[in-house]
N, C-alpha and C positions, 0 to 999 in steps of 0.2 A: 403093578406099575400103571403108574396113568399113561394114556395114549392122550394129546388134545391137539383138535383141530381148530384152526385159523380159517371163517369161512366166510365169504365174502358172494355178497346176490348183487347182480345188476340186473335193475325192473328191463323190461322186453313191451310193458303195457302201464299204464297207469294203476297206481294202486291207492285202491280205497278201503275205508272202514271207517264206521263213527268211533272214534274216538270222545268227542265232546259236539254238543248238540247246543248251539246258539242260537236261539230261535229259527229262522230257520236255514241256518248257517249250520252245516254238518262237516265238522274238521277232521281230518285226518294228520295223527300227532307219525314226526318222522321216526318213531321207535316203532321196532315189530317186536309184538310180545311174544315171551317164548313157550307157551302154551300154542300159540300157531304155528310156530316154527316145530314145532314135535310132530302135530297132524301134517303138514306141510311136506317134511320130510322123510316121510311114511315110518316113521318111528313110533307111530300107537295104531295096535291093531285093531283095523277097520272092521272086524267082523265084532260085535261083541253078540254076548248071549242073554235071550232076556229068563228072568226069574220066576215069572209066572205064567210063560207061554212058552213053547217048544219048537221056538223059532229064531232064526238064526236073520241079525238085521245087518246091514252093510251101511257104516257112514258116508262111502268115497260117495254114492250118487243119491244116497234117500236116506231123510233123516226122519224116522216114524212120529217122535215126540222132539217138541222143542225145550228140551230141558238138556243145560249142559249136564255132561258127566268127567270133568276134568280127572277126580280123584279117582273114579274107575279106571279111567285110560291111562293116565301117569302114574299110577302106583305101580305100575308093573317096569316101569323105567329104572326105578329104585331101582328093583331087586335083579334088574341085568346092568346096573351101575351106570347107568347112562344118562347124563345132563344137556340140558342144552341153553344158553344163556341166551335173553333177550339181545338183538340186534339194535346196534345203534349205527343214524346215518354218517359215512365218512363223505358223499357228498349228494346234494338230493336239491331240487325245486316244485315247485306246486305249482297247480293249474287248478283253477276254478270254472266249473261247470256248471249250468244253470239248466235247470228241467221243471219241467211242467205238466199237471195233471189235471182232468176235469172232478168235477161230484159225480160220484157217480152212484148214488144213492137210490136213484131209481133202478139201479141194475143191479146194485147188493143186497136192496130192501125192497123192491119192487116197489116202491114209492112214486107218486106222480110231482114230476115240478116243470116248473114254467121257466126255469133259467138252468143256464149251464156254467157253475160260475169255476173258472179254472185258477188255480192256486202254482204254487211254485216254490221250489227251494234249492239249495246251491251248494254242491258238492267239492270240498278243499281236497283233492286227491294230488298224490306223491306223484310229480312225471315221469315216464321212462328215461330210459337211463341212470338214472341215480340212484347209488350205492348204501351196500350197507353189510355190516361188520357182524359179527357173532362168533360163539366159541359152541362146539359139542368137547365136552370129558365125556370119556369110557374108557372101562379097565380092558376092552379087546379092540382090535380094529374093526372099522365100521367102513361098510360101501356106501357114500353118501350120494342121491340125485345128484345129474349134473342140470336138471330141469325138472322146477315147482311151480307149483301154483298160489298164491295168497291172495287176502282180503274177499271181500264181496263179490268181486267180479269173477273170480277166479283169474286173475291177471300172472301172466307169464313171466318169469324169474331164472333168470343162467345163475347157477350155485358154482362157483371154485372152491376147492377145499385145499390146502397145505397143513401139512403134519407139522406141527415143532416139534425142537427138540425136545428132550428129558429135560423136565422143569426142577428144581430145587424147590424143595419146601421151606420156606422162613418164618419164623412166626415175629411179630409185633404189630407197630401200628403201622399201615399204609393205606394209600389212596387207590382206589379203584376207579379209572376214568370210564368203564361201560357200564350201561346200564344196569341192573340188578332188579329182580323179583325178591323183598323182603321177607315174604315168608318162608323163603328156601336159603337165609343166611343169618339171622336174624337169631335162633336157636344154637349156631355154633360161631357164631363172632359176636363181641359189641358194635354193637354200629354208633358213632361217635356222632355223624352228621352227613347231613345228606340233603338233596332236592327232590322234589317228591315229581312226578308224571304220572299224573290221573289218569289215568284209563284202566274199562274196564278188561275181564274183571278182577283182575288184583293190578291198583297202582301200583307201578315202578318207581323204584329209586336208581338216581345220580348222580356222579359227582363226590361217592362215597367215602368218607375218611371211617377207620376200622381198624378193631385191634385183634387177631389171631392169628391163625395160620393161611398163610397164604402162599400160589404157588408164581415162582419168578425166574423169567426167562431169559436166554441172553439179551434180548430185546428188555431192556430196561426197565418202559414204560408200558410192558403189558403185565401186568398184576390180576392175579384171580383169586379170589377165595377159594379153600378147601373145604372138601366136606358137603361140596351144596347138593342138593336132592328137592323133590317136588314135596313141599308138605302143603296141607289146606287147616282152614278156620276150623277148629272145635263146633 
């Protein structure tokens, strides 16, 4: 039986991340992708093991190599059945931040120059207090944070969680109003039509119209796909 939670973050701090890079206009889209919401929630274990040393690395504070390892860390979600859907904002505004930096090539390259020319660029981050929506499925109960941390800065986030009830399974075509990671619905629905949100690293789709199983609550207008699990690219 599914258990699933209705989970709901209000920011504490501003939150940031490039989503899209405009010259040099660095946006922050109001969706959290749910590959951070896993790390986030301390739902992928932070110790992993490396393969060709015999050492044991921690991601919470030191990241040895900068190469993601999504499918290492979420494959192990699968097999204890446990999902967790990208957030979408129920209510949010932005603040634009402006900062600046010198050359400092003389001090990276040891290079001699005669000017200091300072440069600049402007960060679109989410303001605190505004909200934002997501679902965990798992087939047991879960103790979830009542306090995380997201984006770049590690900015502070109050987590509420509410159980619903026992969902009904229906299958046909419906709409899905939250966000979706396509590679984890995509293999067990048709997705009929959708809006796409770029960002990396897998863009999101919403606004989804879809024909399979899905699960539906007394709450009318929350509609979930069945079946979703973490897959990645071939």
């Amino acid at each position: 039986m599914s258990i699933i939670y209705r989970c709901q973050i209000e920011l504490h701090d501003s939150l940031y991340y490039a989503t899209r890079e405009i010259g040099r206009l660095y946006e922050t889209e109001a969706v959290i992708h749910n590959y951070a919401l896993c790390y986030a929630l301390g739902l992928v274990d932070s110790k992993i093991y490396s393969t060709t040393v015999a050492e044991e690395h921690s991601y919470r504070y030191f990241c040895p190599e900068q190469v993601p390892k999504y499918e290492e860390h979420l494959t192990p979600l699968n097999q204890q059945q446990i999902y967790v859907t990208p957030a979408r904002s129920l209510n949010h505004s932005s603040i634009l931040n402006t900062w600046k930096y010198a050359n400092n090539n003389y001090h990276v390259e040891m290079e001699k120059t005669q000017k200091n020319i300072p440069s600049f660029g402007r960060a679109k981050e989410i303001a605190a207090e505004s909200l934002f929506e997501f679902f965990v499925i798992s087939q047991k109960e879960l103790k979830l944070p009542k306090w995380i941390r997201l984006g770049k800065w590690m900015s502070k986030a109050e987590v509420t969680v509410e159980q619903l009830t026992k969902p009904k399974t229906v299958e046909g075509v419906f709409s899905c109003t939250y966000p979706l990671n396509p590679l984890d619905v995509m293999f067990t629905n048709q997705v009929i039509s959708y809006d796409v949100v770029n960002m990396p690293p897998v863009s999101l789709i919403q606004n989804v119209q879809m024909q399979g199983k899905y699960y539906q609550f007394d709450d009318k207008e929350v509609k979930l796909p069945t079946r979703m699990e973490y897959r990645f690219k071939g």
